[in-house]
C-alpha positions in Angstrom: 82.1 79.2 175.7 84.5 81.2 173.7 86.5 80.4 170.6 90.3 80.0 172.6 87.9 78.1 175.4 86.6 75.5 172.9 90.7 75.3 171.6 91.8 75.1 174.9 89.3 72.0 175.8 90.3 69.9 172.9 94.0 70.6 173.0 95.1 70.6 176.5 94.6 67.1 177.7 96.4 65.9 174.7 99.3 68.4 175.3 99.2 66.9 179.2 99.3 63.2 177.9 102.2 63.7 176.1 104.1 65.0 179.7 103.9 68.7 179.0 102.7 71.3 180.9 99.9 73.8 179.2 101.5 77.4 179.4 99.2 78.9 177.1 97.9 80.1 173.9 97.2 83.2 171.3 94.7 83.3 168.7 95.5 86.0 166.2 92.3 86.0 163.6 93.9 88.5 160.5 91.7 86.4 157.7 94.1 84.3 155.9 97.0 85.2 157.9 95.3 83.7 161.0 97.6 82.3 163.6 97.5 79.7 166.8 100.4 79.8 168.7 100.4 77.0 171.6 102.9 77.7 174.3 104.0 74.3 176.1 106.3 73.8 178.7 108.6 70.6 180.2 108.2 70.2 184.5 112.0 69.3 184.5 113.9 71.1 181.9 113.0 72.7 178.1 111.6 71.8 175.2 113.4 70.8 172.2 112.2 71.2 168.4 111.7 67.1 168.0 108.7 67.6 170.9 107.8 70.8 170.0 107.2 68.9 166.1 105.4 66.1 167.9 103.3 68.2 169.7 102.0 69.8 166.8 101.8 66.8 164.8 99.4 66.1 167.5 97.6 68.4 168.1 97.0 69.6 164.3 95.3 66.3 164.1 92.7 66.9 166.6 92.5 70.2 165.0 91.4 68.7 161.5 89.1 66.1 162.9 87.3 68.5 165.3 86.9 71.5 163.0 87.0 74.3 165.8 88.5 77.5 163.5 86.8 77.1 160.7 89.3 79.4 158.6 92.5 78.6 157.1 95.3 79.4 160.0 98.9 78.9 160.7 99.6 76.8 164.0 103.0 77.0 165.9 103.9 75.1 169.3 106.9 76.3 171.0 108.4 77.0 174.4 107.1 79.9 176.2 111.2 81.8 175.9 112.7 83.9 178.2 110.2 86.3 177.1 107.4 84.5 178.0 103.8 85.5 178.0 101.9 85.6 181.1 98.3 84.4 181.1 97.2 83.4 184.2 97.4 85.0 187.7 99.3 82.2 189.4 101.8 82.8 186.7 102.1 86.2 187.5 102.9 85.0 190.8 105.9 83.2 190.2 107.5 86.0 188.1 106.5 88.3 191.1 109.7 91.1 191.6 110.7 90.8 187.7 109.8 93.3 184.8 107.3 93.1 182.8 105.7 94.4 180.0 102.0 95.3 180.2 99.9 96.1 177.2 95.6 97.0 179.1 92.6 96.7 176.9 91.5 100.0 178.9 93.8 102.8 180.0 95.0 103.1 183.9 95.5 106.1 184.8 96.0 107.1 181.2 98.0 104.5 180.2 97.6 101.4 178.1 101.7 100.4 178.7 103.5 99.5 181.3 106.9 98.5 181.6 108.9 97.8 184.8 109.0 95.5 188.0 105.9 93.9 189.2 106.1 94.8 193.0 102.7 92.8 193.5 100.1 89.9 192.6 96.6 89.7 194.1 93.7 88.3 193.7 92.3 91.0 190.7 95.4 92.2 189.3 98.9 93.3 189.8 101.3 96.5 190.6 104.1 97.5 188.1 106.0 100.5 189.3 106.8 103.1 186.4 109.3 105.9 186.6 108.6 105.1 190.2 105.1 105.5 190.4 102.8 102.3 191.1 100.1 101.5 188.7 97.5 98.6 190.2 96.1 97.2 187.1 93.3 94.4 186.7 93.7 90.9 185.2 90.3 92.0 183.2 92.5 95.1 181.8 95.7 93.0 181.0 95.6 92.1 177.3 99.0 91.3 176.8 101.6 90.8 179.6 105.3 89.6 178.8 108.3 88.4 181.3 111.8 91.1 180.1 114.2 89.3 180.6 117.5 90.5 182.4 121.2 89.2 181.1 
């Protein structure tokens, strides 16, 4: 079990007994500039800075008692924005037909960055047209993947 796994498994159910909904999470190690950010989410509406505070009240607790990064970090809980990062594949499917922004671990076609609508969501991956060409591009490739959002 990985490192974000083990975080994940002692923080989630919390988050979820508190009536949020789990969006996600990075883990930035940089030494003593390590960072968690928790990404929560409300099923009817957004989150305000009072939960958001709670939440990592919380969660920072469970973090203390359980000892998982054993480094000094810096933990933030906020919404997941208008910007928000994509992690999973059924949450690429619900931003299906919006831009995105695609950073891949391993170039596609010769490219690491994408950055334009995703025409498609399957099973492996997804399609983002660029400068109208269509790039198909694993979920195993995608390490970073972020809504644009359009005013």
């Amino acid at each position: 079990m990985t490192l974000e796994e083990k975080i994940e498994n002692a923080l989630r159910p919390t988050v979820e007994s508190m009536e949020f909904d789990w969006w996600g999470m990075e883990y930035l190690p940089a030494g003593r500039q390590t960072m968690l950010r928790i990404f929560i989410e409300k099923p009817n509406g957004t989150v305000n800075s009072d939960e958001t505070y709670a939440v990592c009240k919380q969660i920072s607790a469970i973090l203390d008692v359980e000892d998982i990064i054993s480094s000094e970090f810096r933990l933030e809980v906020s919404s997941p924005g208008m910007d928000r990062m994509l992690f999973k594949p059924e949450q690429f499917e619900l931003y299906k037909g919006e831009k995105v922004q695609v950073r891949t671990s391993i170039p596609v076609l010769g490219r690491r960055r994408f950055k334009g609508p995703m025409t498609k969501v399957t099973s492996d991956g997804i399609e983002v047209e660029v400068d109208n060409e269509l790039y198909e591009i694993p979920f195993d490739y995608i390490e970073k993947a972020n809504l644009i959002p359009e005013f």
